[in-house]
C-alpha positions as CSV (number, residue, x, y, z in Angstrom):
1,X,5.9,3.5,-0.8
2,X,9.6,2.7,-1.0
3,X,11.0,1.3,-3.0
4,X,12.6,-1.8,-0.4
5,X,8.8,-2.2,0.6
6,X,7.9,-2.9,-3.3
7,X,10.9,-4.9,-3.6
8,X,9.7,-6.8,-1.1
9,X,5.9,-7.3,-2.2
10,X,7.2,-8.3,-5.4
11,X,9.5,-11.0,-4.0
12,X,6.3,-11.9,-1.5
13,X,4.4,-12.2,-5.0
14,X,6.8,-14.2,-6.8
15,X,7.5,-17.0,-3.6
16,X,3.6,-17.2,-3.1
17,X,3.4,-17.9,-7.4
18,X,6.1,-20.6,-7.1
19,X,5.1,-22.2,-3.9
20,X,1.4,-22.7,-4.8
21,X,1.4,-22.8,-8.8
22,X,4.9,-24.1,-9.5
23,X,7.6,-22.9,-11.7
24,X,5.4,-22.2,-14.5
25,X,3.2,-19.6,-12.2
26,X,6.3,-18.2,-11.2
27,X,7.2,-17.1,-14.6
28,X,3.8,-16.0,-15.7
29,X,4.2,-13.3,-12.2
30,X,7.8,-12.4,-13.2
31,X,6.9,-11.8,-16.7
32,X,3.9,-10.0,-15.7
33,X,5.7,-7.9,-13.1
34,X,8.4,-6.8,-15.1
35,X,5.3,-5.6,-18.0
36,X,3.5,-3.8,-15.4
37,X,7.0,-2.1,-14.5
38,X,7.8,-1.4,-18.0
39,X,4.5,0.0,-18.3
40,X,4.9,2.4,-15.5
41,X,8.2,3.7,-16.3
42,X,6.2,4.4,-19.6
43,X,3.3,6.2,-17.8
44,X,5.5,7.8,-15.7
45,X,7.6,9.5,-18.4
46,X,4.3,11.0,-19.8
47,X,3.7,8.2,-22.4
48,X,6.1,9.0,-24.4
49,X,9.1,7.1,-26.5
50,X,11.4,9.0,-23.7
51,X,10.1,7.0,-21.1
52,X,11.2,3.7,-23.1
53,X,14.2,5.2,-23.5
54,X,14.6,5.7,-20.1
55,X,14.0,2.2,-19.2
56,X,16.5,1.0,-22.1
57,X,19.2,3.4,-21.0
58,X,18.8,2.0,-17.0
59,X,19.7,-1.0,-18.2
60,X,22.3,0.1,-20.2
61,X,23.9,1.7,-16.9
62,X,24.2,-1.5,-15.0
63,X,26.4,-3.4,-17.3
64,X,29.1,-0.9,-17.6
């Protein structure tokens, strides 16, 4: 999948949250989301502390 096409099922997720469970849904989804991301960039770095690394450091990148 690309990654526009999981943008968008993410966004899909998130309006269907906030439209049918409120604002409080819409957190739970967001905060849940951004876990499962976390989680994956973990997995996808073999498990390791490099893959949280990874993670920290692309976030780093986009405030300079």
């Amino acid at each position: 999948m690309s990654t526009p096409f999981v943008g968008m099922i993410a966004g899909m997720a998130l309006a269907f949250a906030g439209w049918f469970g409120g604002f409080g849904a819409f957190l739970l989804v967001a905060a849940l989301g951004a876990l499962g991301w976390v989680l994956g960039r973990w997995a996808e770095g073999g498990g390791s502390i490099r893959g949280v690394r990874d993670v920290r450091d692309a976030f780093e990148r986009n405030r300079r």
